[in-house]
C-alpha positions in Angstrom: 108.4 128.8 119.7 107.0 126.3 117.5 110.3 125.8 115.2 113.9 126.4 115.4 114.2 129.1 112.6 112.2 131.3 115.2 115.1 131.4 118.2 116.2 134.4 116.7 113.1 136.2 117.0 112.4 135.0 120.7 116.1 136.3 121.6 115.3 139.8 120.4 111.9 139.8 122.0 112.8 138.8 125.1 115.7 141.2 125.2 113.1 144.2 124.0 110.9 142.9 127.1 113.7 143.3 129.3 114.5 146.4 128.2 111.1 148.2 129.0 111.8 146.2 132.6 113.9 144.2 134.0 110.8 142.8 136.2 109.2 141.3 133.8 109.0 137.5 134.6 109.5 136.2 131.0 108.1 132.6 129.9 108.7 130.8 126.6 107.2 127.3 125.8 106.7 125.8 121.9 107.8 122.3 120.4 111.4 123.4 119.4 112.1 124.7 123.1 110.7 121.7 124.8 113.2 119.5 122.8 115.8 122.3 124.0 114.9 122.6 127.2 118.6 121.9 128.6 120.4 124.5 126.1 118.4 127.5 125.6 117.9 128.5 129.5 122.1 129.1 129.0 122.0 132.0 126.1 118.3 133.6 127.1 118.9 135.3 130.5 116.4 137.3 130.9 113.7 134.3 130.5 113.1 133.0 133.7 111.2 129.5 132.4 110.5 127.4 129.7 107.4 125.6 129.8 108.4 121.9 129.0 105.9 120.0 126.4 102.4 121.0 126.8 101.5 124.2 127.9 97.9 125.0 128.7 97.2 123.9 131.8 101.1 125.0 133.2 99.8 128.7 131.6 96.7 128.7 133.5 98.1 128.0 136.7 100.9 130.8 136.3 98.0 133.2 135.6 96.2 132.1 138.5 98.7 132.1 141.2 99.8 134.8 143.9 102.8 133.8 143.8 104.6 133.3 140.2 108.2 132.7 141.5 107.1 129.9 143.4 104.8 128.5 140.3 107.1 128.1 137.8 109.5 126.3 140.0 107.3 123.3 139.8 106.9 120.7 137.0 106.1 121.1 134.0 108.4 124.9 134.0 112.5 124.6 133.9 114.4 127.2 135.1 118.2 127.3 135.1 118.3 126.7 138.5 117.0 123.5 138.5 119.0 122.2 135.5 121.9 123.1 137.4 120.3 120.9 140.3 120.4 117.9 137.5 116.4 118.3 137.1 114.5 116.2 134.5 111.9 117.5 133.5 108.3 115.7 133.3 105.6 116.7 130.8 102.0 118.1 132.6 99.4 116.8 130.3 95.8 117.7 130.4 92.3 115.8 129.4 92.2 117.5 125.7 88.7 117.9 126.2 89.2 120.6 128.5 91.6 122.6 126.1 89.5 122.4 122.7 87.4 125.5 123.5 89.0 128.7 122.5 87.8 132.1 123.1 88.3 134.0 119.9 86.7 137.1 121.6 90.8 137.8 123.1 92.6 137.4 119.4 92.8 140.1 117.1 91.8 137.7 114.0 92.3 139.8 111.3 96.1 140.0 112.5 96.1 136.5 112.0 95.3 134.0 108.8 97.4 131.7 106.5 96.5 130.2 103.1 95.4 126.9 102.9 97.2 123.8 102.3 97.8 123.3 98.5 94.5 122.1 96.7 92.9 123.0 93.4 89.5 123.5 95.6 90.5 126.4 97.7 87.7 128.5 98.4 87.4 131.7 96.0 85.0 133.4 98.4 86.3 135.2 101.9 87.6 132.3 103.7 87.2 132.2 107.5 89.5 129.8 108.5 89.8 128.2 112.1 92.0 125.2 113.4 92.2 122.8 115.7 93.7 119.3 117.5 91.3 117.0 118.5 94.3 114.2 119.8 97.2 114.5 121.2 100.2 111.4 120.8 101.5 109.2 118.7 102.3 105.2 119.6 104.4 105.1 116.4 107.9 105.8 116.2 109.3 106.9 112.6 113.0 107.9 113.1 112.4 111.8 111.6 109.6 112.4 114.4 109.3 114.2 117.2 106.0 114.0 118.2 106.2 111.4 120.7 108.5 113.1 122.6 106.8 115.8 122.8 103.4 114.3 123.7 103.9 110.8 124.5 103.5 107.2 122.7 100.1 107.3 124.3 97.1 108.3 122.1 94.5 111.0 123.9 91.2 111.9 122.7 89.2 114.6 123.5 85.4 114.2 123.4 83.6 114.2 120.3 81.0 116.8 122.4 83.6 119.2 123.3 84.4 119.4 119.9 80.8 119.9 118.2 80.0 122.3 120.6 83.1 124.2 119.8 82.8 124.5 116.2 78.9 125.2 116.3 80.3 128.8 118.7 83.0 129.2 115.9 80.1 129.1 113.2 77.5 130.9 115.2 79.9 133.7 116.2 82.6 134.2 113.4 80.9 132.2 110.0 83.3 129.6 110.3 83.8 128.3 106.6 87.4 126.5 106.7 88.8 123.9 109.6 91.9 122.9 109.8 92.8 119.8 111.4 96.2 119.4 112.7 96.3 115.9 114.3 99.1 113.6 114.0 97.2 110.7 113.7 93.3 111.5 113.2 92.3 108.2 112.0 93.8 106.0 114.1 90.6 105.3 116.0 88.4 104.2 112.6 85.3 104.3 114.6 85.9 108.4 116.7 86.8 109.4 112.9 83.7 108.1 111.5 81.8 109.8 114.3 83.5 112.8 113.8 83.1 113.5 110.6 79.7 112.9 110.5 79.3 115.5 113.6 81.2 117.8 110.6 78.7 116.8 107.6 76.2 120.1 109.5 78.2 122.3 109.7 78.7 122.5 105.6 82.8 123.2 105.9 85.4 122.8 104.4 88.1 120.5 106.0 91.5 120.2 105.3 94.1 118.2 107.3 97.5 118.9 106.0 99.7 117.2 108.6 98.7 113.8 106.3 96.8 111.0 106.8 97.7 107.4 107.0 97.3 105.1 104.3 96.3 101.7 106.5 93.2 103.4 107.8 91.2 104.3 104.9 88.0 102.4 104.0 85.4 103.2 101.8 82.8 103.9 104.5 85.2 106.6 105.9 85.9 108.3 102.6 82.1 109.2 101.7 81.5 110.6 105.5 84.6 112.5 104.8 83.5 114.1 101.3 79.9 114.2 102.6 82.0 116.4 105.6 83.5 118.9 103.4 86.7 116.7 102.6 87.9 117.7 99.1 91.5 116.8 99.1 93.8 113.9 101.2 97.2 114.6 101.9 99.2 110.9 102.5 102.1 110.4 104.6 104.0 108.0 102.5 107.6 109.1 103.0 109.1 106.4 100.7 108.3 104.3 97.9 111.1 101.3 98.8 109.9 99.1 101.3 113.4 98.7 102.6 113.4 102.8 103.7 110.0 102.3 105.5 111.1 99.1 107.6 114.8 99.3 108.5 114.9 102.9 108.5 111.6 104.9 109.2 110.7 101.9 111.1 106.8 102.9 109.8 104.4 100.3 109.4 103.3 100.9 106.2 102.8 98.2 103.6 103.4 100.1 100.3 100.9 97.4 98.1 97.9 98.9 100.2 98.6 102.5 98.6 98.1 102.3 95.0 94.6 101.1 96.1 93.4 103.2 98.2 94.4 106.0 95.8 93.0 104.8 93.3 89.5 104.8 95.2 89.7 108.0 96.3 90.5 109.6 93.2 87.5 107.8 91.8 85.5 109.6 95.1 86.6 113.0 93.3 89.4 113.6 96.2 92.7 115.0 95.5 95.2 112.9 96.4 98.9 114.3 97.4 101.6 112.4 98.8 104.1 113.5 101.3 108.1 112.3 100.8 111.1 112.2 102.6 114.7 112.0 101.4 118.3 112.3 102.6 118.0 109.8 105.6 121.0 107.9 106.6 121.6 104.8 104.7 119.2 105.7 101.8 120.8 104.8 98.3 120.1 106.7 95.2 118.1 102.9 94.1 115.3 103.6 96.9 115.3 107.0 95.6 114.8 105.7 92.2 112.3 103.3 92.9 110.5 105.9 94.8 110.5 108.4 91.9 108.7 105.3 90.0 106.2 104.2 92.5 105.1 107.6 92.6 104.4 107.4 88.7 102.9 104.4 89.3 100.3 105.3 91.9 100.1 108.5 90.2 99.1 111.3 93.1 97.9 113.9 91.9 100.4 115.8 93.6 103.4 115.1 95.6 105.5 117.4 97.6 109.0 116.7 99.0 111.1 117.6 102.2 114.7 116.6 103.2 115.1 114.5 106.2 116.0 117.0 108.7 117.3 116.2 112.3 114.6 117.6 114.2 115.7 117.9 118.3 113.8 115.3 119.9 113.7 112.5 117.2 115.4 109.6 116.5 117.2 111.0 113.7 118.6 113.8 115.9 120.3 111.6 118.5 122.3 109.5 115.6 123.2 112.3 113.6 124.4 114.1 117.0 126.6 110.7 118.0 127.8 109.7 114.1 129.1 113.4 114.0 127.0 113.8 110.8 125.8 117.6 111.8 128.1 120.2 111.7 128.5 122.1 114.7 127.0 125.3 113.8 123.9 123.3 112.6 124.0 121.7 116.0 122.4 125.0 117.4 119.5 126.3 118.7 118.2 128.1 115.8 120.2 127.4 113.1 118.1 124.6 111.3 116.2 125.6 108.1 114.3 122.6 106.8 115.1 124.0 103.5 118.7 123.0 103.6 120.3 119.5 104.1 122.2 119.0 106.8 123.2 115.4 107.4 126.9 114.6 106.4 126.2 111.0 106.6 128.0 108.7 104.0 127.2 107.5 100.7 124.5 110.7 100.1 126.0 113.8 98.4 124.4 116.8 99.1 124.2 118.6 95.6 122.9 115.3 94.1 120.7 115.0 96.7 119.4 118.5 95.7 119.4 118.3 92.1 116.8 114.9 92.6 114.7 116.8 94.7 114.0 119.7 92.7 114.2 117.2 89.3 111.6 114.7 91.2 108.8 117.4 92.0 109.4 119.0 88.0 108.9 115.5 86.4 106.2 114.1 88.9 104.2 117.8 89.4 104.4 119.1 85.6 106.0 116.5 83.1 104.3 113.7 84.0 101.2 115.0 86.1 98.6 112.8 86.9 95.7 114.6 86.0 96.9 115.8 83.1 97.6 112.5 82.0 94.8 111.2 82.7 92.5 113.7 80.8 91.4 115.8 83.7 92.5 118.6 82.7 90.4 121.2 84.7 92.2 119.4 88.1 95.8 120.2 85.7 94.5 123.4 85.2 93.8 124.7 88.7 96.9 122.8 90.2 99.4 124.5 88.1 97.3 127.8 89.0 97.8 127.2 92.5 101.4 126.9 91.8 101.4 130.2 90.5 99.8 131.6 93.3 102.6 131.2 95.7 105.0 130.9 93.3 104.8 132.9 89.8 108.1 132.8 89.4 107.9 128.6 88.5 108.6 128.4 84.8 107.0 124.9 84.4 103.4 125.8 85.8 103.7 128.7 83.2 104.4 126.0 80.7 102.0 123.4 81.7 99.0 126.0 82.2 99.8 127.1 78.6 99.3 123.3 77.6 96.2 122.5 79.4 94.4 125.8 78.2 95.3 125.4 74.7 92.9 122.0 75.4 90.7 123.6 77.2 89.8 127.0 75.5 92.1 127.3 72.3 91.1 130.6 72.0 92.4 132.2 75.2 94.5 135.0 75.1 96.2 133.2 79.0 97.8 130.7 76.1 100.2 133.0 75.0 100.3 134.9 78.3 102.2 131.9 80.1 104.3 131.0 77.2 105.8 134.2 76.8 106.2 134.0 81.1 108.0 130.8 80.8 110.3 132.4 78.2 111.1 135.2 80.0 111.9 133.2 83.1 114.2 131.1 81.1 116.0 133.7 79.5 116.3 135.7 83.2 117.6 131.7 84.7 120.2 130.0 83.5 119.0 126.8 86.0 115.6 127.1 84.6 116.8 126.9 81.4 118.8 124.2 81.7 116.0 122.2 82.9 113.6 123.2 80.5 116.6 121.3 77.5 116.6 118.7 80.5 112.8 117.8 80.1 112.8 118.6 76.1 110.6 122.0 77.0 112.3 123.8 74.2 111.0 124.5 71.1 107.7 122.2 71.9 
């Protein structure tokens, strides 16, 4: 169980397992129950363990052994009688090398895909799309994060030949023609990432590595191996555009004059450049979100998305909102998170405020104001707001925007008056929508 909004699901499954018998010896493992170890065991009876941190080598041995019972009452499996010995329990790791491999031959893949992270350069032919972790830990500690508790401060590495020789059987045996990379922090080692995407340049892919990318380790060198790899779009965890935010409460050592720069070069590279934001976090005033909403203008992404600060079990954030009181009981749950919503009840932040920035901030940065489109690049304008439309056809403001940038495009097209008569639908259907269209002086232009 990988996040909280799945609990539900895991309670009915296990019960269904039960069910068709009771002698089933049930084991659950994910992020969200290794940071929960010490509350779920209580309300799931009919699991026997939870697998605490990482799992593959603790998996293994449970399918190897004679004797399961006796398997999962050592480390890294919990079991309810242990906590009520006052057990702590200690994460198993493994050499990542050993784990990269996957057999693909045992997975059903058509009963598996996902569409890839948001880019105007998604592949238009049939994607066959694979993923993988190549590290393991994280030595920094931002206050939303979770990661090192989950895998240690402690970077780990796995080989650079385990790797190459995994994706050459992933293109030899299912035409690989998308990776996904879902490190934490892939370029912390300049040098291994340089390596490694050279290793990638072969193989003719393309990469995408949504989790973001830090700013401070970008160089010139690195961003032609990546595009040379297959690298078409770089997704930047910035979190904040006040310098106050970052140091005294991220605590992420990120010098904000270092990222108009190295946008700036890799838009000139041809990359995509998208920026990843936090807001709602304790002590946050609506000046850094201000500034932020201008530093973004500034720097100009061409696309930036937006999350509330959510108190993820496990992270910093978590264990002050749980002793401030600032989370409601019946968010303080096992299941009941939804990063969608905000949560914290911390002072001096009102949550409809809050809201009404968020959803304002991605229509002026995204559509109003968007970077491309400013710029003149309008083909870039025109396949973002597409993609937009994609996964959400119900957003007025694409509509709008992608009537704009084809009336520049190709006058002539019969899509111009397609979208416009979408947006004024949507606005006649949504009273919000409309409101924000008169907001940003939509109306009428």
């Amino acid at each position: 169980m990988s996040y909280d909004i799945s609990y539900n699901w895991l309670k009915e499954l296990s019960s269904l397992a039960n069910e068709y018998s009771s002698n089933i010896i049930q084991v659950a493992g994910g992020s969200a129950l290794s940071t929960g170890w010490n509350v779920v065991l209580d309300e799931l009876p009919f699991i026997d363990a939870l697998c605490y941190s990482e799992g593959e080598k603790a998996m293994l041995s449970l399918l190897d052994s004679d004797d399961i019972l006796n398997t999962i009452s050592c480390d890294p499996w919990v079991t309810i009688d242990k906590i009520n010995e006052g057990y702590i329990p200690k994460p198993l790791y493994e050499d990542l090398s050993k784990v990269i491999s996957v057999d693909y031959d045992l997975v059903d893949l058509k009963s598996y895909g996902m569409k890839e992270a948001f880019s105007p350069f998604l592949i238009n032919k049939i994607k066959k799309q694979f993923f993988i972790v190549t590290s393991r830990g994280c030595p920094y500690k931002c206050i939303f994060c979770a990661s090192s508790s989950l895998h240690g401060g402690k970077m780990r590495l796995a080989d650079l030949d385990s790797i190459e020789k995994h994706i050459e059987n992933l293109q030899s045996k299912y035409g690989i023609n998308v990776l996904t990379i879902y490190d934490d922090q892939l370029l912390i080692n300049k040098e291994r990432a340089k390596k490694f995407f050279k290793i990638l340049v072969k193989f003719k892919l393309r990469i995408e590595m949504p989790n973001g990318l830090s700013v401070a380790f970008f160089d010139e060198e690195l961003a032609d191996i990546m595009k040379e790899a297959g690298v078409d779009t770089i997704y930047l965890a910035v979190e904040s555009g006040s310098e106050r935010v970052l140091k005294d409460i991220i605590r992420k050592p990120l010098n904000l004059n270092k990222v108009h720069p190295v946008v700036k070069m890799l838009q000139e590279k041809g990359f995509f450049v998208v920026g990843f934001f936090i807001f709602g976090l304790p002590g946050e005033t609506e000046y850094d979100r201000f500034i932020t909403r201008e530093f973004i203008k500034n720097v100009a992404f061409d696309w930036s998305f937006f999350n509330y600060a959510t108190p993820l079990r496990g992270s910093e954030l978590y264990n002050i909102c749980v002793d401030n009181n600032w989370i409601d009981p019946d968010y303080n749950k096992i299941g009941s998170v939804d990063m969608t919503e905000y949560i914290i009840n911390s002072p001096g932040i009102n949550k409809e405020e809050l809201k009404k920035f968020i959803f304002d901030i991605n229509l002026d940065v995204n559509f109003v104001n968007n970077a491309a489109f400013r710029r003149g690049d309008y083909q870039i304008a025109k396949q973002s707001f597409k993609e937009v439309l994609s996964r959400h056809y119900e957003q007025p403001f694409a509509h709008f925007y992608l009537s704009k940038v084809l009336n520049l495009l190709d006058p002539g097209s019969d899509q111009i008056a397609h979208h416009k008569s979408e947006f004024s639908g949507i606005l006649r259907e949504d009273p919000q929508w409309n409101n924000s269209a008169i907001e940003f002086n939509l109306i009428n232009k």
